[in-house]
N, C-alpha and C positions, 0 to 999 in steps of 0.2 A: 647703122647699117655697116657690115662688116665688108672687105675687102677682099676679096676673092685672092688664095693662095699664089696663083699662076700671076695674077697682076703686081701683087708685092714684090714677087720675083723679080719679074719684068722693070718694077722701076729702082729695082735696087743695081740690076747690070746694065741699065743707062745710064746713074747713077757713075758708077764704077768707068764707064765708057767716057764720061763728059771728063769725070775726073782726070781720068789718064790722060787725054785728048788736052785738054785746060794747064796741064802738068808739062807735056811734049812742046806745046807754045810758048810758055816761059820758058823753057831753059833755052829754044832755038831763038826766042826775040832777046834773053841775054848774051847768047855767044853772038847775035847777030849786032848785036851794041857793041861788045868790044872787038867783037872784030872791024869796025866800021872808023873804030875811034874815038866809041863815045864810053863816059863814064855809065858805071849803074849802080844803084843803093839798093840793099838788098840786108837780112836780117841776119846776123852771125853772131850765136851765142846769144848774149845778152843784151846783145847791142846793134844801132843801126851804122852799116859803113855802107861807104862810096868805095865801088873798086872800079881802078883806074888801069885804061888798056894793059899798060905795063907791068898789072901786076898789085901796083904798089893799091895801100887804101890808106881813108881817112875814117877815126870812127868819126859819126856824128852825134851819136848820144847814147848813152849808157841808159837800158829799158829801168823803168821797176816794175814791181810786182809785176815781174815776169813768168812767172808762174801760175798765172788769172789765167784760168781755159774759159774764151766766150762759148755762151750760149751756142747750140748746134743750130745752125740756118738753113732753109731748106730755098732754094732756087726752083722755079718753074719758069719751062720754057714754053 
């Protein structure tokens, strides 16, 4: 059974909506960690660091085959 044009649309700009939405949370629950005075680990490059209110980071480990794209996952709400 095929999918009806207007509905693939439809879950592709929810889709697109969750994402942006999902996107806006992180960056304001990380500015909301260092501004509070808490540290956050987060991926830079090739590597995992802690970055600390002031700025300063620590790496924690250096990725490999960092260049592995996982599988496309699909979320239902």
């Amino acid at each position: 059974m095929r999918i009806a044009n207007r509905t693939r649309k439809s879950d592709e700009q929810q889709r697109k909506i969750i994402e942006r939405v999902a996107k806006v949370a992180s960056n304001n629950a990380s500015k909301n960690a260092l501004n509070n005075g808490r540290s956050i680990t987060i991926q830079q490059g090739e590597a995992i660091v802690k970055v600390h209110p002031d700025g300063s980071y620590d790496v924690i480990r250096k990725l490999e085959n960092s260049s592995v794209i996982p599988e496309k996952r699909r979320y239902h709400l």
